[in-house]
N, C-alpha and C positions, 0 to 999 in steps of 0.2 A: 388673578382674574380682573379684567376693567370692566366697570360698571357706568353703565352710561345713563343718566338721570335727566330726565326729559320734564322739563318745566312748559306746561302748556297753560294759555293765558283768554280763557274765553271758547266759548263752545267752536266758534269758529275757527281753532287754533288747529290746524290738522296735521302739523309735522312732526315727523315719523324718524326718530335716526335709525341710519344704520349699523349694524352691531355685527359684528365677525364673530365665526366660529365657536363658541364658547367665553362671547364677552354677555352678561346679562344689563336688561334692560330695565329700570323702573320709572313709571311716568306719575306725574302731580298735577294737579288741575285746583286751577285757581280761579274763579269764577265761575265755573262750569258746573253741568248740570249731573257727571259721572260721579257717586258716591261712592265709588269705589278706588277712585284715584283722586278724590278731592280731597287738598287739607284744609280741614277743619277751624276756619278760624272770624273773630267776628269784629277784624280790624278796621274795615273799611264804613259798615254800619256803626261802629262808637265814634269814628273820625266826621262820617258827615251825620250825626247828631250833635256832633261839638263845634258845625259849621266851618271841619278842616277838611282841606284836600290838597294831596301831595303834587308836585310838578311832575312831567316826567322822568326825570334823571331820579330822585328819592322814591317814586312808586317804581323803577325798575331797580334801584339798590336793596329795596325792601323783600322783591321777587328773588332779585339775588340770594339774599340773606337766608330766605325763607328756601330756596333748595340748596344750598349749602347743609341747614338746619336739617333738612329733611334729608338730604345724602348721610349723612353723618348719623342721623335715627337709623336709618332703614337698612344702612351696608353693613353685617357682618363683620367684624375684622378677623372672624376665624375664616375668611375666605381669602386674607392677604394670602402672599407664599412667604412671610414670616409671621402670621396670625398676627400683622396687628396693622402693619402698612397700607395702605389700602388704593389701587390708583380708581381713580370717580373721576368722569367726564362732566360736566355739567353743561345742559342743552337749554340756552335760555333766549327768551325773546326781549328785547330792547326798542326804543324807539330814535335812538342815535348811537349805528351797528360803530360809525367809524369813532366816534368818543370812548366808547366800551373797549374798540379794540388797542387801543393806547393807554386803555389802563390795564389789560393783561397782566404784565409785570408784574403790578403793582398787587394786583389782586391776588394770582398763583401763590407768589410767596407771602400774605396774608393769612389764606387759609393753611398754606402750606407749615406755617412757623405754629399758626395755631392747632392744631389734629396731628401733626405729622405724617398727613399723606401724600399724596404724590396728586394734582388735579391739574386739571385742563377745562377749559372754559370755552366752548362755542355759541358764539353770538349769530342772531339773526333776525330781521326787523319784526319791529311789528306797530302798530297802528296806534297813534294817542289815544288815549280816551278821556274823554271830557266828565267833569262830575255830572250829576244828574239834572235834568230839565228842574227848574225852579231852587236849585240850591241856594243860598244865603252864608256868605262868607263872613265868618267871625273871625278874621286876619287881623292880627293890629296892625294900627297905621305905623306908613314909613316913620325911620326911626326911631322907633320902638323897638325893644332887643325881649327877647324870653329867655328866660331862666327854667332849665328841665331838668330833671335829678331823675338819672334811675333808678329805680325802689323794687328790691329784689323782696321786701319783707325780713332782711336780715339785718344785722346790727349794724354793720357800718352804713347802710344805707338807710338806717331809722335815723344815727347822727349827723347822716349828710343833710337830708330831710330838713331836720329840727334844727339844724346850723344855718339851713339857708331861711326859714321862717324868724327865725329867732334875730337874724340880722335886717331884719325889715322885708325882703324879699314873697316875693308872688309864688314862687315854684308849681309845675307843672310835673308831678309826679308818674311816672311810668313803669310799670308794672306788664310779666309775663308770666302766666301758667299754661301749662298741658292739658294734665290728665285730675285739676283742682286737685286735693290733696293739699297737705302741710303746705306748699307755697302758694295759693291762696288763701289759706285759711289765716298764715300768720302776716298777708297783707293788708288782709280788711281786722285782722286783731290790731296791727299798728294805726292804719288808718284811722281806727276808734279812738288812740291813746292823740293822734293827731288832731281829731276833732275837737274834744276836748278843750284844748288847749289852743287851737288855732281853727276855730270852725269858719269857712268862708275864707279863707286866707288862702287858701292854696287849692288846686284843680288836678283831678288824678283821670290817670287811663287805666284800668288791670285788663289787658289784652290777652284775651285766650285764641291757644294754637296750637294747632295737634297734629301731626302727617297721618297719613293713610297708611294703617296696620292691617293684619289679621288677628294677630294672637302675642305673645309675651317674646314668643321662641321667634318673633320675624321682626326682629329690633336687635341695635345695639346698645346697651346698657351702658357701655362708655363716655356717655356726649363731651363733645367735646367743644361743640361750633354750637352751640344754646348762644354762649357769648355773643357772637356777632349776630344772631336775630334778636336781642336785647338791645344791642347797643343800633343796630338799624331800627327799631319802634322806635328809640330815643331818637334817634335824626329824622326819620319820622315826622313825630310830633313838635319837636322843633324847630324843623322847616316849613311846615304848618303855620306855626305860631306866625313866626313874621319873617322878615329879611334876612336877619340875623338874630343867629340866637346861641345861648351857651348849654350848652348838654354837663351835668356834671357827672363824674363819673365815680361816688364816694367807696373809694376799697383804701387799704390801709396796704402801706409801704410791703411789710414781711407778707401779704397773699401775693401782692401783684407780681412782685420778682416771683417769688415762688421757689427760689432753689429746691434742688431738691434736697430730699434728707440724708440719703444714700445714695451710693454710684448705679445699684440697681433701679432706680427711680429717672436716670439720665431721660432727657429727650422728652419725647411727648408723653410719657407716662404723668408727668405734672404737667398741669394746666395751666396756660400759659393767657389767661382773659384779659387779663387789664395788665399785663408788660406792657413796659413801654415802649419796646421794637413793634408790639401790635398796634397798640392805637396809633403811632407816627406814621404806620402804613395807612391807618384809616383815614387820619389827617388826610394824609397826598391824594388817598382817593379824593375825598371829599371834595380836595379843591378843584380837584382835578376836574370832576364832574358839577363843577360850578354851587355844590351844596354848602351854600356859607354858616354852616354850622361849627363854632370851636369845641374842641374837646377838652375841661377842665377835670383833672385829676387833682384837688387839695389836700388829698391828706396821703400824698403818695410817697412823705419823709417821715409818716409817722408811724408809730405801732398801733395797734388797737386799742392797745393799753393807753398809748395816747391821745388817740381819739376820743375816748372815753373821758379821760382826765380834763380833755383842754375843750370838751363839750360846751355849748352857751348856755344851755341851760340842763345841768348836771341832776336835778330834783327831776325832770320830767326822764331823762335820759333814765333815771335811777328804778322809776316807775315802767317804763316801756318799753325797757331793756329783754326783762323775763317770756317778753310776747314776740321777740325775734326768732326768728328759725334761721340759725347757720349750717346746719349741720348736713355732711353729703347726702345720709339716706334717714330721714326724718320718720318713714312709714314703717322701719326699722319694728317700733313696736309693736305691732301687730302680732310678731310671731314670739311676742312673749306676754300673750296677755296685757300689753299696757296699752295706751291710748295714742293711737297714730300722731304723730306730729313732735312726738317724745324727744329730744336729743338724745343719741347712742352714747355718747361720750369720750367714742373712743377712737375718731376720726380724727383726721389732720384740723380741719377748721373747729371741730368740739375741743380740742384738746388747744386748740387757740385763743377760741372763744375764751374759756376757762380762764386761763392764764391771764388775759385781758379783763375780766371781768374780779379776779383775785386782787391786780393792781388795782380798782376801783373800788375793792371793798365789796363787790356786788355778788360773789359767785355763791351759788346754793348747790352743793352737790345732789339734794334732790331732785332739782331737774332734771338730771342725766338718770338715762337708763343702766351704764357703768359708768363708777366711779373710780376712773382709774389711778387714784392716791390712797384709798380708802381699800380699795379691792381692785388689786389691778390684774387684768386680765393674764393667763400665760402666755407668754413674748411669741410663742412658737403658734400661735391660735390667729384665726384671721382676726378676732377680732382686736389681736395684743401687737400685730407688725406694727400699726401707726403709733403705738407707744412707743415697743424698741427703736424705731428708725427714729423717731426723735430725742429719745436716752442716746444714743448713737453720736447725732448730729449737734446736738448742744454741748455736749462733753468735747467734740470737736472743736466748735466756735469759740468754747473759754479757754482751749489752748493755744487756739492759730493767731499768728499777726497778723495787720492788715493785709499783707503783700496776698497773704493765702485767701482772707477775705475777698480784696479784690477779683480772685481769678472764681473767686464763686459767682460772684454778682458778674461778671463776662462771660461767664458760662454758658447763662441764663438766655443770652442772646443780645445785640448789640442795644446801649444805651448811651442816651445824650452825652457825651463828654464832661460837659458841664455841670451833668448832673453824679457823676459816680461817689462822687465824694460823700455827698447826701444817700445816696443808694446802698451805700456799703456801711454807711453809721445805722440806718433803720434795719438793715438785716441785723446787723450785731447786736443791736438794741430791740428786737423782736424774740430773737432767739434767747436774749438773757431773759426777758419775761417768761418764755417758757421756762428756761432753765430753773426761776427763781419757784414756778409751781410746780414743778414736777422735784423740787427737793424743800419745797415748806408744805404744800398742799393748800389748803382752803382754810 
């Protein structure tokens, strides 16, 4: 089935696609006064309180971003004809139709490499909009650069953080939740561990944004494209900021490849956010669309474990490590009597976390709802597959050569030439940090 997603921008916006026989239609309203097709978000109000406003090209990369986000919430993938493919039109308004449509290309296979669905993008104009009568722009002056870190609330993004304060830097922190829950809650817990320690030093956004639901059963639980409306808040507010500016993007080497752990896990079933076939796509947009924003990945050759280790300031890190949220489904405890926001334990990124946090000395098997060295789940139970596939996958990595290493990390999706070298030493040195807790433990 195609699904035709109709991004509408202003009460004035009245277009209508047309949709064939048994293709279904869902519309978004952004600006608009329909509560019933508006998503929910209170971006534009935090931006002109902080006396930002986007140009046109980044407030229509952001509309992008934001039904992208929303196609990906709201389609079904049991409605592909293989339950998971999905083809999504996306019907969006622009205010330069012929720049947009030259980056096509570029965009299709973006989303296309991130979700693995199948998308089509129609563009169609529409009308600048100016910020509002009497606004006051807090832009720094020409030649002046911004420094912007996205801050999911989770660990490698607590050490991006604190790496860029710690080196003298200003950072512009950015921040997204939904439906609040665990990933607000553990951004204003790190926020706190930030003050502290660097009160006034640094300026944050927690942008809330949510599409148009009815109920639990009219969503997809898979997301997959969250990434790209994170990573457009960040360009965003750093196109805001001034002329140019650097977005940094802190995830560590073994997430962003992401191999997978099993040949069952091929393709889009692993999440593909911060590859770097992705972001090089976002680069070309960006230039493309004149948004002089760079995209810095620093710690994209190291483990976690290293990130942690090679920390600037390892005593705070040590401290406001425990108030990180990595873990895929954080509200997990609820349906066992414990306290939302719990780590499960026994997810791909907990079972990471972990491992990263054993090299540092830091892990408390407390924290986890399962401990999976202690009491490890049964391998055959959903909640014991992310265990086995990585008993599997690590056992595999300590007996293959590089040759076999390589064709993993190419697998993945194409990467800078120049970089493989680097790319292929951080997986093998990620996976040994697993390997090394999944047979000492904590």
């Amino acid at each position: 089935m195609r699904h035709h997603v109709v991004c509408l921008v202003g009460d004035g916006d009245r277009y209508r696609a047309e949709a064939a026989g048994g293709e279904a239609r869902i519309e978004l309203g952004l600006g608009i006064s329909r509560p019933d097709i508006s998503v929910r978000n209170d971006v534009m109000p935090k931006l002109l309180k902080a006396g930002l406003y986007p140009d046109d090209a980044t407030l229509d990369l952001l509309n992008l971003a934001i039904a992208a986000y929303s196609a990906d919430f709201r389609v079904r993938r049991q409605t592909a004809y293989d339950r998971w493919t999905r083809d999504i039109i996306l019907h969006l308004p622009v205010v330069d139709v012929g720049l947009w449509r030259e980056s096509t290309d570029t965009l299709v296979k973006m989303l296309g490499f991130l979700t693995g669905d199948h998308w089509e993008v129609v563009f169609r104009g529409r009308e600048p909009i100016g910020p509002p009568q009497g606004f006051r722009s807090r832009r720094m002056q020409p030649g002046q650069a911004a420094q912007v870190c996205l801050f999911s609330g989770g660990l490698d993004s607590f050490v991006g953080a604190l790496d860029l304060l710690e080196a003298g830097g200003r950072p512009t922190l950015v921040g997204h939740y939904g439906s609040g829950g665990a990933t607000s809650s553990a951004q204003k817990e790190v926020w706190s561990v930030l003050d502290r320690s660097h009160e006034g030093r640094y300026d944050r956004f927690g942008f809330y944004l949510l599409p148009p639901y009815e109920s639990e059963t009219d969503r997809e639980l898979t997301s997959r494209a969250r990434s790209i409306l994170f990573l457009a808040l960040g360009v965003l507010v750093a196109s805001c900021r001034a002329e140019e500016s650097a977005l940094f993007v802190p995830e560590n080497g073994l997430i962003s490849l992401n191999v997978p752990l099993t040949p069952s896990r091929m393709g889009s079933l692993s999440t593909r956010t911060t590859h770097p076939y992705f972001l090089g796509l976002l680069a070309k947009l960006l230039r493309h669309l004149g948004i002089r924003v760079s995209l810095e990945t620093p710690y994209r050759f190291q483990t976690k474990g290293e990130m942690l280790g090679h920390a600037k300031n390892r005593t705070l890190v040590a401290e406001g490590a425990r108030k990180t949220v990595s873990c895929s489904h954080p509200d997990v405890g609820r349906f066992h009597r414990k306290s939302p926001g719990q780590h499960c334990g026994y997810c791909v990124p907990c079972i990471i976390r972990r491992a990263s946090m054993r090299e540092a000395g830091l892990d408390r098997p407390e924290d986890y709802l399962v401990d999976v060295i202690a009491d490890p789940p049964d391998v055959a139970s959903d909640t014991g597959h992310d265990l086995r596939a990585f008993q599997m996958a690590v056992e595999r990595v300590s007996t293959s050569g590089r040759a076999r290493l390589l064709f993993d990390v190419i697998d993945t999706g194409p990467v800078p030439p120049g970089e493989i070298a680097g790319l292929v030493d951080v997986y093998r040195r990620g996976m040994e940090e697993v390997r090394r807790f999944l047979r000492g433990g904590s």
